[in-house]
C-alpha positions in Angstrom: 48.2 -263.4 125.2 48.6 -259.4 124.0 46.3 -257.9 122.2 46.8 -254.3 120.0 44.6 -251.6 118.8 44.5 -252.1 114.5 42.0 -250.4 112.0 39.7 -249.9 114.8 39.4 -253.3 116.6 41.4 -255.5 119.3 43.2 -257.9 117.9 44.5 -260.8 119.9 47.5 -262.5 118.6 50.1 -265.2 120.2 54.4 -265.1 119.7 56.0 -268.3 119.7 59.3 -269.1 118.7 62.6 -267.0 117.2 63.5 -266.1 113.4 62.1 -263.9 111.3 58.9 -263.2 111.7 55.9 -265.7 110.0 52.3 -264.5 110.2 49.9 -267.1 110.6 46.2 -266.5 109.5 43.4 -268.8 110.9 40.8 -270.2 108.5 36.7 -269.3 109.4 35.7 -269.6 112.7 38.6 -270.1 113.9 41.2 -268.7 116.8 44.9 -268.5 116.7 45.4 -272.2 117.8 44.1 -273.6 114.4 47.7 -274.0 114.1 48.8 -276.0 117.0 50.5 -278.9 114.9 52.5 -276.5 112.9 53.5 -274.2 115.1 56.3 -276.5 117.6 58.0 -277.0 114.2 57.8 -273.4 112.4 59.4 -271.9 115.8 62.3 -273.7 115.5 63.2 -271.3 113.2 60.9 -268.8 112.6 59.0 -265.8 115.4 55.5 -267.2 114.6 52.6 -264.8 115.7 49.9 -266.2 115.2 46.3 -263.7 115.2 43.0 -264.2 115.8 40.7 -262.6 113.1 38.2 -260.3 113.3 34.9 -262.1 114.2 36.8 -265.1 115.5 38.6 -265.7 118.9 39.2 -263.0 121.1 39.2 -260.0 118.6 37.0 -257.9 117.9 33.7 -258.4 116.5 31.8 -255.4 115.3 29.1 -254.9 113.2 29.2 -254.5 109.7 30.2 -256.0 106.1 32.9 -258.3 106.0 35.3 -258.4 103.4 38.6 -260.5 102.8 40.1 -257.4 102.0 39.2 -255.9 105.2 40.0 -258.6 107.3 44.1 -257.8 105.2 43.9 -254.5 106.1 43.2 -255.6 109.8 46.5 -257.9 109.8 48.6 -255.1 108.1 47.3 -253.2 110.7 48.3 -255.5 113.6 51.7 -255.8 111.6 52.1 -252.3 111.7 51.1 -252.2 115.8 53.4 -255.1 116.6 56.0 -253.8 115.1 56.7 -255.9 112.6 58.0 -254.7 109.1 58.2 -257.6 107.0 57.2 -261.3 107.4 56.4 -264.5 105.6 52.7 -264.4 105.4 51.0 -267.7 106.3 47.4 -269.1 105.5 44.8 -271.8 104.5 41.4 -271.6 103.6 39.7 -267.8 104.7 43.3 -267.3 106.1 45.1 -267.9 102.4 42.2 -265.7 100.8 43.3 -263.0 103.2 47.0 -263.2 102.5 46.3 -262.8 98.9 44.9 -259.4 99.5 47.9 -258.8 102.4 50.5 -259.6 99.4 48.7 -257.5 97.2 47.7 -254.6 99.0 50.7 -254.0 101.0 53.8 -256.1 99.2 56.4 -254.7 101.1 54.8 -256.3 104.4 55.6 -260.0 102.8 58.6 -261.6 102.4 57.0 -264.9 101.5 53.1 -266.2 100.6 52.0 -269.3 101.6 48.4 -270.2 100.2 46.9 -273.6 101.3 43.7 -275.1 100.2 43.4 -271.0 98.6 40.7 -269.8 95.7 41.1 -266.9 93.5 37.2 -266.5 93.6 34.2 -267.9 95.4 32.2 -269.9 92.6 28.5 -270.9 92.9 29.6 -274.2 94.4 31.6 -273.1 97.1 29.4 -270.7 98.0 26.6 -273.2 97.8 28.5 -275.5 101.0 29.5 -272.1 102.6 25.6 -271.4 102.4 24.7 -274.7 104.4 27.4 -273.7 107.2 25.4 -270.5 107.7 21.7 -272.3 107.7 23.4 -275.0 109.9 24.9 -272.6 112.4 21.8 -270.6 112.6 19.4 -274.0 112.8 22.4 -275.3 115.8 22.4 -272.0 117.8 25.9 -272.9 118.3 29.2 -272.2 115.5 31.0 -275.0 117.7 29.0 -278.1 117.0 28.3 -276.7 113.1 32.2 -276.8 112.9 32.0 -280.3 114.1 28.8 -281.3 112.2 29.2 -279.4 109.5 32.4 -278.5 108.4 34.7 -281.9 109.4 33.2 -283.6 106.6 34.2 -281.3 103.9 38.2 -281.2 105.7 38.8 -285.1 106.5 38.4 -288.0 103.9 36.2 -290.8 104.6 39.4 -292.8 105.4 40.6 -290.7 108.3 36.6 -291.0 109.8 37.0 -295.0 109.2 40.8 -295.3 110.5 41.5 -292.5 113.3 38.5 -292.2 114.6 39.9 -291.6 118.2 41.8 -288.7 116.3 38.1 -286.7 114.9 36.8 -287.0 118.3 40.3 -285.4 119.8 39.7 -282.6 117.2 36.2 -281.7 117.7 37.2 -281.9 121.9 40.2 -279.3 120.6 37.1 -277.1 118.6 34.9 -277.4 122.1 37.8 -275.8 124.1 38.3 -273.1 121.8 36.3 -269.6 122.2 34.3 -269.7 119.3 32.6 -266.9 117.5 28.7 -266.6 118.2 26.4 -267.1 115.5 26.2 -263.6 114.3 29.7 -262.6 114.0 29.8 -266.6 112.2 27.7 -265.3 109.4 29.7 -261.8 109.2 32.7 -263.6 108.8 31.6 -266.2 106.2 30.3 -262.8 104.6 33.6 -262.5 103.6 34.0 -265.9 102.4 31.3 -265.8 100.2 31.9 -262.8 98.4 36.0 -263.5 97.8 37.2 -262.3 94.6 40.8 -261.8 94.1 41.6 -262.6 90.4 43.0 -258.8 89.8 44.7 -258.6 93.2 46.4 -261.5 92.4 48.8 -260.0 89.6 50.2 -257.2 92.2 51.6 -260.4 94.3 55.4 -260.3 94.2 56.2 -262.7 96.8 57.4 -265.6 96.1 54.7 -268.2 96.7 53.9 -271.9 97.4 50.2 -273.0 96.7 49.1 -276.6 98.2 45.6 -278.4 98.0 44.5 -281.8 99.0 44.1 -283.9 96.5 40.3 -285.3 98.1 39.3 -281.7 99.2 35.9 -280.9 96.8 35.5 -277.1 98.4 38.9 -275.6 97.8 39.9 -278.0 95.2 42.8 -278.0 92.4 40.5 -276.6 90.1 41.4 -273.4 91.6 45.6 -274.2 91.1 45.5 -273.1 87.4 44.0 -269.8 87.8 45.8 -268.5 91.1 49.4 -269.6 89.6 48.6 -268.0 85.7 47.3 -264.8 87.7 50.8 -264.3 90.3 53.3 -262.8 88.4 56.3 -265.6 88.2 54.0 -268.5 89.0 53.6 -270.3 92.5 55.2 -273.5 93.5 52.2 -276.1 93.8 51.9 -279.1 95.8 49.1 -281.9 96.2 48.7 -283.9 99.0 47.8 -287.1 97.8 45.7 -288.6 100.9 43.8 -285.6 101.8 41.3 -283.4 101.7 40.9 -279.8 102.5 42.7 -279.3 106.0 46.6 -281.5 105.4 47.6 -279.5 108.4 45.5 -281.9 110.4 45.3 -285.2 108.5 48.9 -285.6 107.2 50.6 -283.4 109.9 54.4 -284.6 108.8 54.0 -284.3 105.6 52.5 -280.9 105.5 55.1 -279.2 108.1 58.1 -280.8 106.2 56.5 -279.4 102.7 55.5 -276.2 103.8 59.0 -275.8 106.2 60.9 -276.3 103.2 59.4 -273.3 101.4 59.5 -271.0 104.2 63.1 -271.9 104.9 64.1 -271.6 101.4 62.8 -267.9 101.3 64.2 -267.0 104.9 67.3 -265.3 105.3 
């Protein structure tokens, strides 16, 4: 996989497919691959480069505060080093809080936004579950088995655990593959979770943009719909998936790809 020099870090990135290009931005923790499922279909039509974070992966991981809009100027930067001018911008979770700041800081870069399970800012109960990552992680020694622990519960409903659960083990074996961030570059990234706020960015976002949230997810929940779509000049397209909870991408694969396809193929061309 190449890797390129961007705001002073190495940051490792993966091309797949042909089209216009379509930036996908992992969520916390994790590498480029978070988007496995999607990314067979988005490359039927779109170049999909897909990056690895800093603190996460195989990028970088320096020292120092970590801020969403850092992490946006990092991704301009790697757009900028790849040579790509403009792109649909792609992200959920950590990866749709960064894309905010992307659309915002540098709108010219992005074509289209798309925001899934996104907040506008981090309130006290999100940071309060982000807060029991970080003890967890540091209690575990190891980022891996707190995503697995840890994290799983708040992305998957209790019917997915019940029904598939074949299917959780096959994603926590997918996590243990993975090269995941040590603690300390864990808690600089999550850093940057905590301390989101993006409620004045948001109204310098002239993208077009789609916004989707499970409907069971309790961390990035629709509470946060209202606010993001008043705040983006023109609105966002919203949709709710109905059986899930804060990571559709894995627990309603079909669904998500065809909703989120849609959008991106509307805005290509």
């Amino acid at each position: 996989m190449p890797t390129v020099q961007a705001n002073g870090i190495d940051i490792n990135y993966e091309i797949v497919g042909e089209g216009e290009p379509l930036v996908l931005i992992p969520y916390l923790a994790a590498d480029q691959a978070c988007y496995a499922f999607q990314i067979a279909e988005y490359g039927k039509y779109f170049t999909c480069y897909s990056v690895d974070l800093r603190g996460a992966g195989l990028s970088g991981k320096p020292e120092g505060t970590h801020t969403t809009q850092l992490l946006a100027d990092d991704v301009a930067g790697f757009m900028q080093a790849a040579g790509i001018d403009r792109a649909h911008v792609f992200g959920l979770s950590l990866g749709a809080a960064v894309g905010m700041w992307l659309a915002a800081r540098y709108p010219a870069r992005v074509k289209s936004l798309s925001l899934h399970s996104a907040w506008d800012r981090s309130d006290p109960f999100l940071r309060a579950v982000v807060e029991t990552w970080r003890v967890m992680a540091q209690g575990l020694g190891s980022v891996t088995e707190m995503v697995i622990n840890g994290i799983f519960p708040w992305c998957f409903t209790p019917e997915l655990y019940a029904a598939r659960p074949e299917y959780v083990e096959s994603l926590a074996e997918f996590v243990r593959g993975r090269p995941m961030p040590p603690v300390d570059a864990f808690l600089r990234q999550s850093e940057a979770v905590l301390t989101h706020d993006a409620r004045e960015a948001l109204g310098s976002v002239q993208a077009p943009t789609q916004l989707t949230y499970g409907r069971h997810d309790l961390v990035t929940s629709t509470r946060f719909a209202d606010p993001i779509r008043e705040a983006i000049p023109g609105g966002a397209d919203l949709v709710v998936f109905e059986d899930c909870s804060h990571a559709p991408i894995y627990e309603n694969v079909e669904e998500f790809n065809g909703q989120t396809l849609a959008f991106l193929r509307q805005h290509s061309g």
